[in-house]
C-alpha positions in Angstrom: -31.7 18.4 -86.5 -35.3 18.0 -86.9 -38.4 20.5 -88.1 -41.5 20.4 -88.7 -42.9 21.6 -92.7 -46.5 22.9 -93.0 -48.5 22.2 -95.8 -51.9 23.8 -96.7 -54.7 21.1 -97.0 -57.0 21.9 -99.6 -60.7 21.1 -99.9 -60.8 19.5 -103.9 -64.7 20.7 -104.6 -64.5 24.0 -103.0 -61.0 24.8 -103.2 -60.9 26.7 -99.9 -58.4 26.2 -97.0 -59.5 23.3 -95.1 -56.5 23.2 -93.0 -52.5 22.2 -92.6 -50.6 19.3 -91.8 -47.2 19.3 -90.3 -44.7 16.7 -91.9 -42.2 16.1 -89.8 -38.5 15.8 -91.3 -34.9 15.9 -90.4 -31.9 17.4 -92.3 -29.3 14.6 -93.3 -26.6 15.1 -96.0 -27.7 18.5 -96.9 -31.5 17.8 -97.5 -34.7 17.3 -95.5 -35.7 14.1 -95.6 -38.8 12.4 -93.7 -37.3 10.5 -90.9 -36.1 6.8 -90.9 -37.1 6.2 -87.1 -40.0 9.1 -85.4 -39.7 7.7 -81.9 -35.7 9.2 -82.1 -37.1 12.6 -82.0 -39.2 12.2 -77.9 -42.0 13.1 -78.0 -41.6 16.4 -75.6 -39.6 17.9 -78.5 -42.0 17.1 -81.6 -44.8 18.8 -79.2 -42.3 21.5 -78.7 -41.5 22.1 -82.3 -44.9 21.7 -83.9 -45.9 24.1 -81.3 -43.8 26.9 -82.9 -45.2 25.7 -86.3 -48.9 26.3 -84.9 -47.6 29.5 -83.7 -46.2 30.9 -86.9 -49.3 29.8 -88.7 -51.7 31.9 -86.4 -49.7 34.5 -86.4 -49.9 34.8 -90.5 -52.8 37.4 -91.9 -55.1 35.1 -93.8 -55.4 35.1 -97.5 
């Protein structure tokens, strides 16, 4: 199983929301872990799942 985590990218001076990165991971063992091999995930499904990420973050009120 794979997924995609978003973090908040800070600005350091200004300390505002510069934007997100999406850090791709998959569960193994009972833990999310970054992946050993990103090409065994094709590519239609990491555009597939970061999609929903995107989503979800739009969908959020701002702060």
């Amino acid at each position: 199983m794979y997924r995609f985590f978003v973090q908040p990218q800070v600005d350091a001076i200004t300390q505002k929301l510069a934007g997100y990165e999406l850090l791709l991971r998959s569960y193994s063992h009972d833990y999310w872990v970054t992946p050993k091999d990103f090409t065994a995930l094709p590519m239609e499904q990491q555009v597939s799942l970061s999609y929903q990420e995107i989503t979800n973050i739009l969908q959020k009120p701002s702060r």
